[in-house]
N, C-alpha and C positions, 0 to 999 in steps of 0.2 A: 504494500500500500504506500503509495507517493505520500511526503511530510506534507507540513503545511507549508513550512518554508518553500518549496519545490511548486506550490499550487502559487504561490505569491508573486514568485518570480518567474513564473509561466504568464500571468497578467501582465506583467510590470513590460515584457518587453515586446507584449504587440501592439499594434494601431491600426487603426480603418484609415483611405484618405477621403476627400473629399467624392469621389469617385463609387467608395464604398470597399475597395480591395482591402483585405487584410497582409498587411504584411508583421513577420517575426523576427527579429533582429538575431535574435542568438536561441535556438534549438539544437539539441542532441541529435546526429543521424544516425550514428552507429556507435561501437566502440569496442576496445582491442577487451572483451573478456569472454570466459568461458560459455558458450550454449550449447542446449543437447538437440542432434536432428536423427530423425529416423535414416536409417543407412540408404532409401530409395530414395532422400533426396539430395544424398550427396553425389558431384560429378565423381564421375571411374570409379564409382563404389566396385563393380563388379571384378577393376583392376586391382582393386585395392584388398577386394578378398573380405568386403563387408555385407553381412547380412541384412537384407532389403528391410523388416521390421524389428532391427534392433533400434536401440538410441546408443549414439556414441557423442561424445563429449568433444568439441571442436572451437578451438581456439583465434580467434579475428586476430591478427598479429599484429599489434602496431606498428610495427616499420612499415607492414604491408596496405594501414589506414592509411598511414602518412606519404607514402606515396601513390596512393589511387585518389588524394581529398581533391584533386585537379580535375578527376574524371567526372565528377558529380556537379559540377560546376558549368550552369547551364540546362541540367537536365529538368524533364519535364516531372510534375508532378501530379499521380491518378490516381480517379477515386478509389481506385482496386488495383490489385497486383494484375500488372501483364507486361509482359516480356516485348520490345516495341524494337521498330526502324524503321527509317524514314521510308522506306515505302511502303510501309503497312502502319501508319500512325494514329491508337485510338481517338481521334477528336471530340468522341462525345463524352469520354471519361477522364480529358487531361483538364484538371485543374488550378495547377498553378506552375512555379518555378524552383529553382534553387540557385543561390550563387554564394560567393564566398565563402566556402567552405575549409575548413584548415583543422589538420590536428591537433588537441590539447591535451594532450595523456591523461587519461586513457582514451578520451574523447573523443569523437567525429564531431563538430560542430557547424553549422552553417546558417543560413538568413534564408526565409523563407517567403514566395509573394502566393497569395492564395487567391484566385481572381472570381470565382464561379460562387456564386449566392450562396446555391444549396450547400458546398462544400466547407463555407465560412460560417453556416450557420449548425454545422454537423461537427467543426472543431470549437465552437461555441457553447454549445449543451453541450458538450463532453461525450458524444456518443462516439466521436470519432477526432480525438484530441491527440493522437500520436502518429507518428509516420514508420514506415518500415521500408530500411533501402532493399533493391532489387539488383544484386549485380551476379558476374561471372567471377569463379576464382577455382584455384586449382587444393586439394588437399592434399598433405602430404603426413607419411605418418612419424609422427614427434611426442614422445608421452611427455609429461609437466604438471605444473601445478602453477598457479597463478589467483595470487589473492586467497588460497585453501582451496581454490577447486581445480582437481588433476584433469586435465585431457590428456587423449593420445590421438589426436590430428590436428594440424594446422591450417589454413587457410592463408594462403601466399596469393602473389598474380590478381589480385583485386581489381575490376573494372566496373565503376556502377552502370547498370544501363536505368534506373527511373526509381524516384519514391512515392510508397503510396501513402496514401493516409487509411490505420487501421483503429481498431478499437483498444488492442492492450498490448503492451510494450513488453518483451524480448528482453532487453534491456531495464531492470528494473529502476535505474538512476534516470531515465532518460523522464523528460516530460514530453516530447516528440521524440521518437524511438523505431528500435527493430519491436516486433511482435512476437509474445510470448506462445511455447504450446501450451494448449488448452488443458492437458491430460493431469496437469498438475493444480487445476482452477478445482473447486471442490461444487458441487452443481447443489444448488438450493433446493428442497423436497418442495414440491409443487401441495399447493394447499386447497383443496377442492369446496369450491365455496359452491351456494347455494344458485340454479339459475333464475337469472333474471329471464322479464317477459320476453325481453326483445332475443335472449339465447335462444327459450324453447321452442319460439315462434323460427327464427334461422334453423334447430336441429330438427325440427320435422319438414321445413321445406326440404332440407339437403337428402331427407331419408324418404323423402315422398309422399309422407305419411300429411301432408299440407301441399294443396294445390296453391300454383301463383295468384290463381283470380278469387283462393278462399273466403267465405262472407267470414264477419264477425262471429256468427254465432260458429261455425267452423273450428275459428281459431281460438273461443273461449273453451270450448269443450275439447280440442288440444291440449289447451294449455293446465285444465281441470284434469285430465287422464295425465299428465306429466307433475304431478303434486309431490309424489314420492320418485322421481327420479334421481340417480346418483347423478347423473352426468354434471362433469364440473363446466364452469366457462373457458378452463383451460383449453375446450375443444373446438373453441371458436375461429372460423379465417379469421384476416385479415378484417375481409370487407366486413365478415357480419361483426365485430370485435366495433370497428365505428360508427356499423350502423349503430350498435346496442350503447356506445357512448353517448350519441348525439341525443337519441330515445330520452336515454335514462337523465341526461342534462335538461332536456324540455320537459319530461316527469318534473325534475327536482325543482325546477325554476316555479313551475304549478304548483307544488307542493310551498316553496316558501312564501305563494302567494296564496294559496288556503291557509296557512299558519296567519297571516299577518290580518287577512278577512276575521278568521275565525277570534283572534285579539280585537277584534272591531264590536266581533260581535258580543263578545264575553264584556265589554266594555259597554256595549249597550244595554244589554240584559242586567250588569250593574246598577246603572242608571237607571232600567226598569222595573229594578226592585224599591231603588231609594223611592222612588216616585208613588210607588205600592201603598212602601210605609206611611207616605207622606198624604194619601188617599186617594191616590191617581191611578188609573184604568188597571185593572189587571187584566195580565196575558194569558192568552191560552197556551199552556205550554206541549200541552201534546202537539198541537199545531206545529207551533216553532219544531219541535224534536223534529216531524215529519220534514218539514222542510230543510234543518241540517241534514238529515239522513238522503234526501233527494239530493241535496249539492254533492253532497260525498260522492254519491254511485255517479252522479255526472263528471267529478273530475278523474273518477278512479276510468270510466269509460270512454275519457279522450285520451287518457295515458297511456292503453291498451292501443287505441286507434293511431297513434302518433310509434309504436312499439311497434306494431305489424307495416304500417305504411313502411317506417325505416328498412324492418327486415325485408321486406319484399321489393326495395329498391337494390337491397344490399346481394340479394342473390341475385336476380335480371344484372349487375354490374359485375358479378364472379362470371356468371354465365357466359357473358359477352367476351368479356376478357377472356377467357380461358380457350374459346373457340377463337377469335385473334391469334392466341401464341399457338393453336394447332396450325392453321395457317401460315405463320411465319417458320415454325419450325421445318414445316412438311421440305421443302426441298434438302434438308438436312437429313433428317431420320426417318422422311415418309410420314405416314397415320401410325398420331400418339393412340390411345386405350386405356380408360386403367385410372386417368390421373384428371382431373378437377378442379384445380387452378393455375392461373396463369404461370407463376413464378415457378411450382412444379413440372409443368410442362419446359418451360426453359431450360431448368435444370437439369434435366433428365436429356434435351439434347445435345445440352454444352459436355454434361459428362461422355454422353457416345460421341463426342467431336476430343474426349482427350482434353478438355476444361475442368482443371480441378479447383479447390480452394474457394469455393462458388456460396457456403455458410457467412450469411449476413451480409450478401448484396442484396443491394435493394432493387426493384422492378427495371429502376430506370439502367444500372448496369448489368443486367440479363439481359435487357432490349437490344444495349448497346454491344453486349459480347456477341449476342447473336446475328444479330448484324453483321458484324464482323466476318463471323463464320460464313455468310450467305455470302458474303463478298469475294471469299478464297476459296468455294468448293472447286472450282477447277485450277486454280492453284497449288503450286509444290508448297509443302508443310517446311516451317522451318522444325531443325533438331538439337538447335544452341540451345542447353542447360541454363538456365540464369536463377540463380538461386533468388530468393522470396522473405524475408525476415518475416513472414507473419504465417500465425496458424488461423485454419478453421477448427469449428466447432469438432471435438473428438478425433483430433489429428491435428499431425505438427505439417503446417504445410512449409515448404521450401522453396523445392523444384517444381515449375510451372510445365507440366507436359504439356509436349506442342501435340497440335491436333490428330486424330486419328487421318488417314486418307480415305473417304467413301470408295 
């Protein structure tokens, strides 16, 4: 876990210009210490006599920082790791630059300009506040120890080819950094809460069991037969995850406006008892009951109506999408099967295209890898190695395999 000092002085040395660019004066890129990588994604493993899913322990050698910090100087920077030249340059995924970059033992440091909205607002929340460089280098094998942690390879011949911007740092000092593997992140027990209107209304559409043109009483008698269900909201898309936010935000916003009513009213009914005491009209209270109990079922039944409107906007918008990426994919993998949203559909043809490390890209760089792909099917594959400083989820990612050939 990064100090605080370290979060302080991660503030202190950026600025927006008038323009709106973010640029960073002084960030960590790499640095000469110890990392563990699976043996498949180190270059000549196979020369080297290493086993594809071991971890072996590989050492950034600073002589070898210090003279590659030249190499990096100029390069582009992408939302996501991908191995690049100029005749194949991802456009829709380069975000910014790098320049002056220089070693400061143990350090890679360098200046950073971030030009792309989304990408300035995604190192902003901290969803994506660290970099991870992407280069070429050779291993060779050297046992040590550096700082108490022993390797027995080194990493010489360093050339960066591009950094990305990832989620968690490799590099534990760094506050922009290499990316850590996952395998040592500890996964938090998912806590299965109770669902909301706007879930069970999305989990019967997706199961069938709810048609798209359902009436109301349809979807109450749904939602009455789903009373005792275990299913958590953990099981939610995307889309129905927003429908069910925006729902449940229009609920609450009605709800803090019956509280504030119903304070109106309890204040009136105050004043109509003083008035009681005082020999003034009295109310029929059963009346009034009735009529609070009328508002109630009226607001509880625009809640439901404003729940199902969402969800059923929310699957017609998976639906569409997810036939989109059938289409985009088709000249890659042919007719998908099987799978029901957009983002899995992507994924599953970037993986038969030899696209790895693809855990926590977002829609818009699946669109853009795939693209890509459409662009090179009758194109010779590159088979240049360029190692990756960031992992996906349940794997230490590295090496970026280049694409399969159809």
């Amino acid at each position: 876990m990064m100090t605080d000092t370290i979060l302080a002085l991660d503030r202190s040395v950026r600025r927006i210009d008038a323009d709106g660019h973010l640029f960073v004066e002084r960030c960590i890129l790499s640095a000469a210490v110890v990392s563990p990588y699976y043996g498949r994604e180190i270059p000549g493993a196979e020369a080297l006599g290493l086993e594809p899913d071991k971890i072996y322990q590989l050492y950034r050698d600073a002589d070898a920082l210090r003279a590659a910090a030249e190499t990096i100087n100029g390069k582009p920077i992408l939302d996501i790791h991908q191995p690049i030249n100029a005749e194949d340059h991802p456009k829709q995924i380069t975000v910014g630059s790098v320049a002056n970059a220089k070693f400061e033992a143990p350090d890679l440091v360098g200046e950073l300009s971030i030009w792309d909205g989304d990408a300035i607002k995604s190192i902003q929340d901290g969803s994506k506040r660290c970099v991870s460089a992407g280069y070429a280098y050779r291993a060779i094998p050297e046992a040590g120890e550096i700082d108490g942690q022993p390797y027995t390879l080194k990493m010489v011949d360093i050339r960066f080819n591009h950094l990305a911007l990832v989620e968690n740092p490799r590099v534990q000092t760094a506050i922009i950094g290499d990316s850590a593997p996952t395998q040592t992140k500890e996964k938090s027990m998912a806590v299965r809460v109770p669902m909301s209107a706007v879930a069970k209304v999305a989990a019967a559409l997706k199961s069938g069991r709810l048609a798209l043109d359902a009436s109301e009483e349809d979807v109450k008698k749904c939602m009455d037969d789903d009373e005792t269900d275990d299913t958590g909201a953990e099981d939610e898309t995307p889309e129905e995850k927003e429908a069910r936010e925006k729902a449940e935000k229009k609920a609450a916003d009605e709800a803090a406006e019956a509280e504030a009513k119903k304070k109106a009213e309890d204040e009136a009914e105050e004043e109509r008892k003083r008035n009681e005491a005082a020999g003034g009209r009295k109310a029929n209270a059963e009346l009034e009951g009735e009529e609070k109990e009328k508002k109630r079922i009226e607001a509880q039944d625009r809640a439901i109506s404003l729940a199902v409107d969402g969800a059923l906007k929310a699957e017609r918008s998976r639906a569409r999408a997810a036939e989109d990426a059938k289409r985009l994919v088709a000249p890659l993998v042919g007719d998908v099967y099987g799978l029901d949203s957009a983002d899995d559909i992507m994924r599953y043809a970037l993986k038969e295209r030899g696209i790895s490390g693809l855990d926590g890209v977002n829609t818009a760089g699946l669109r853009a890898l795939v693209d890509q792909q459409r662009s090179i099917v009758s194109a010779s594959t590159r088979t240049t190695l360029i190692a990756a400083d960031s992992a996906s989820e349940g794997s230490v990612l590295h090496g970026v395999a280049a694409p399969r050939k159809l």
